[in-house]
N, C-alpha and C positions, 0 to 999 in steps of 0.2 A: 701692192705686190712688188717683190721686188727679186733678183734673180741672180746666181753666182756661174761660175763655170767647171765645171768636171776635167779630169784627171786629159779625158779624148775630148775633148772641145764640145762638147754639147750645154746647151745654157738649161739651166732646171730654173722654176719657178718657184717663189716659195711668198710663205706672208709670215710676218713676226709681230704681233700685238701684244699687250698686256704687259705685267708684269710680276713678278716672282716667282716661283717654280718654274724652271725652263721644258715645259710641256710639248714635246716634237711627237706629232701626229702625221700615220701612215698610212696609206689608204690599200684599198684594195684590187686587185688584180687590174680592170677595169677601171676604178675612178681616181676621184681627183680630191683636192685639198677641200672643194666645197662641202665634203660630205664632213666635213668636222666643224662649221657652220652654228650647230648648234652650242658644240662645245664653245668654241668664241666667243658665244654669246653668254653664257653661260658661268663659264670660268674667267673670261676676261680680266675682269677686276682683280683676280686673286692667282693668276697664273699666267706664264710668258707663253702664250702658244704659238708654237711654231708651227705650218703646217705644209707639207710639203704636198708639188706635183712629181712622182717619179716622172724618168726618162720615157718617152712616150705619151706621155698621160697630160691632161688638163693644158695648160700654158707651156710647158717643157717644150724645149727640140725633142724631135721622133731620131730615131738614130738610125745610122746608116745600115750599120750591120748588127741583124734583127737578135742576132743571140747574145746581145746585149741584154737583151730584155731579162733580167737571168736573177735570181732573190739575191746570188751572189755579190754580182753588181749592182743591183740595187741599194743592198745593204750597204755595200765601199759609199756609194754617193750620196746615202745619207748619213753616214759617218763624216763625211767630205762637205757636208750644209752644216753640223756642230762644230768643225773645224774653222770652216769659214768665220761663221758667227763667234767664235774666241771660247766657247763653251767647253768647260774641263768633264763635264757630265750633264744628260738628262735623261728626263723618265721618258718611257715612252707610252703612247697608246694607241696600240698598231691593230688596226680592220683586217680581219682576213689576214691576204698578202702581208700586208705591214705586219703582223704579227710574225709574221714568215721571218721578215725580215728581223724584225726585234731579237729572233731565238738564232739567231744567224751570226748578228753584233756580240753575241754571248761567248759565241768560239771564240774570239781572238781580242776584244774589244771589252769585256767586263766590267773592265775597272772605268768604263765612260757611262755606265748603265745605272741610273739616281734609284731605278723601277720600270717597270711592265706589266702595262696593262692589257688583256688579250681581249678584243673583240671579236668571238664567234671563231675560233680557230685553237688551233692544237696540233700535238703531234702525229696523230691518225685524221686522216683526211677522208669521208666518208666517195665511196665509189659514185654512187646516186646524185651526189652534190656537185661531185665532179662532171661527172657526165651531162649533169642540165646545164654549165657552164660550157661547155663545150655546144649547146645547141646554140647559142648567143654571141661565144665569142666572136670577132671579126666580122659579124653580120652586119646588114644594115641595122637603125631601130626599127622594134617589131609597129608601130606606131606611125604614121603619117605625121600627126600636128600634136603640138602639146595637145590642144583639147582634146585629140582621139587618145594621148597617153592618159589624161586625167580621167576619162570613162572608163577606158582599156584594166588600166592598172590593177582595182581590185581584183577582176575576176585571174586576169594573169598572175599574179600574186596569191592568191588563194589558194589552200586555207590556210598554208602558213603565216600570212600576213592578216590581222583584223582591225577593227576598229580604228581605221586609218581618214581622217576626214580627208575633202577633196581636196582643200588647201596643201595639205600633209602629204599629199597624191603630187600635186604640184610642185610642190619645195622640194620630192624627189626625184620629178620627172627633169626639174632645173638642173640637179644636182649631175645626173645621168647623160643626159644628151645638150647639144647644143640649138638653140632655138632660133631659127631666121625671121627677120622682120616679116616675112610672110607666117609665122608658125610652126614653117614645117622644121622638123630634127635630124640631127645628125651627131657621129660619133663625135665624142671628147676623147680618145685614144687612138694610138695604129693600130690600124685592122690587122697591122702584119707580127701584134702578139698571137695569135691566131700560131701563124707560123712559127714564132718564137717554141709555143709552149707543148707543138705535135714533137718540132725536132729535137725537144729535149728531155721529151718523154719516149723517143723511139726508140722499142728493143729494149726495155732498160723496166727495173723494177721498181715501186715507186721506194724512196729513199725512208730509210730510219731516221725519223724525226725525234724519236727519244733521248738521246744522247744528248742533243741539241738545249729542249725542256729542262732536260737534268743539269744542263750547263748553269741556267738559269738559278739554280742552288744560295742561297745568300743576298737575293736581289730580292726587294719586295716586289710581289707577284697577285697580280688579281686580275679574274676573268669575265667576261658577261657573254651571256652566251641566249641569244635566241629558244626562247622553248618549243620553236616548231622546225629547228634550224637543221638542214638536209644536209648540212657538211659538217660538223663537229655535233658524234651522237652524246647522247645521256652519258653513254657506257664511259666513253672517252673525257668527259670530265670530269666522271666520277673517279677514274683511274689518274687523274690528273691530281683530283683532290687529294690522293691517297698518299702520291708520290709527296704533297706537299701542304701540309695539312695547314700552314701557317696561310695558306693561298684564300684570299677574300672572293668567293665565289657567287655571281648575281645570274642570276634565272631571269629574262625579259618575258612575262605571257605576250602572247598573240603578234610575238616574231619568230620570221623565221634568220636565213641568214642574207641581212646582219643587220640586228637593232640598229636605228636611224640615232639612237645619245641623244635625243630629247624626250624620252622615256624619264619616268620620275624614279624607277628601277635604274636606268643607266646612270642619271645625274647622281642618286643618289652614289650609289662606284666609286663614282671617278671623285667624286667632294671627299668619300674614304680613303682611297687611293691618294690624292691632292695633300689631304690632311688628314693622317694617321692616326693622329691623338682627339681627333674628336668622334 
């Protein structure tokens, strides 16, 4: 792991493996760079993946002043991890958030964008999705010990999520919370996004993300989207695909949001995405 400094002095965390396509992976609201894990494994050999902690999240400094927390500034700082790194462009393949962030890079930034890959996200953002994200954010874990997350999880999960072995339970529970040499968990983020994301929603409608999409015009673009997934509906990708018909479109069965990318639907994507021509 290795780590650079932002524009306000806060240190981000980041890891650089691999090599050829310079592959910078984003995560979502909540997590951290472990959740692209699989793809390292995965793509390694045939791809440089970058993968980053935003500001708050994973290994990063938490920042002082919470409306930092912001897709805005997000976006600036990982524009600011390609600059570091000497990179004239890369693709990206942004979770949720990160995707946020990717259609964000497109206003002003285009010409640094190789591609975009959207995990489980778009420009309408489903109210329902939002709202159970809201029951979690800033809380403690709903789980005592790993082991009460790895029994936990299915039903909590459920039925968006299936076919998920205990292991698979585990590799997510890691990925999610932090684990004490006693077992018991704790957050890998500031609880004070929480705060972040009420004052930036207060009084205020939620924002036109389509312009943003459309920005995205001329940049290869492909999605993968949960088929049981409570924040980017059917409707919304279909409207997605419409807008852009060149767009490589993957459907996960028995996820909801957000496919874990060691899905033989997700790997297959991203090796399209990756490589074009095969």
């Amino acid at each position: 792991m290795s780590n650079f400094t932002t524009a306000d002095g806060l240190t981000l965390a980041y890891d650089d493996q691999g090599a050829g396509v310079p592959l910078l992976c984003l995560a979502g609201l909540t997590r951290n760079m472990d959740d692209f894990e699989p793809v390292l494994e995965t793509f390694g050999d045939r791809a440089r993946i970058i993968r980053l902690d935003s500001r708050g999240r994973g290994a990063s400094d938490f920042a002082e002043d919470v409306m930092t927390y912001s897709v805005v500034q997000e976006a600036a700082d990982a524009l600011a991890l390609v600059d570091h790194l000497g990179l004239e462009k890369v693709a990206i393949l942004g979770t949720s958030r990160g995707g946020l962030l990717a259609m964000t890079l497109a206003f002003q930034h285009k010409h640094r964008l190789a591609g975009v890959l959207l995990n489980d996200i778009g420009p309408d953002i489903d109210a329902g999705g939002l709202r159970f994200i809201m029951t979690y954010l800033g809380e403690p874990p709903p789980f005592d010990t790993l082991q009460d997350a790895i029994q936990g999880l299915p039903d909590r999960m459920a039925p968006a999520f299936r076919n998920v072995s205990p292991e698979g339970w585990e590799r997510f529970a890691r990925r999610c919370w932090s684990v004490a040499p006693d077992g018991r968990l704790g957050l890998r983020y500031d609880p004070r996004l929480r705060d972040a994301v009420e004052a930036q929603a207060e009084g205020l409608e939620p924002p036109d993300l389509w312009p943003l999409f459309g920005l995205l015009e001329g940049v290869p673009l492909g999605l993968i989207r949960g088929a049981n997934s409570d924040l980017l509906t059917r409707e919304t990708a279909g409207k997605m695909q419409a807008l852009r018909p060149d767009m490589d479109y993957t459907e996960v069965p028995d996820r909801g949001h957000v496919p874990f990318l060691d899905e033989p639907e997700s790997i297959a994507a991203i090796t399209r995405f990756l490589e074009p021509s095969r």
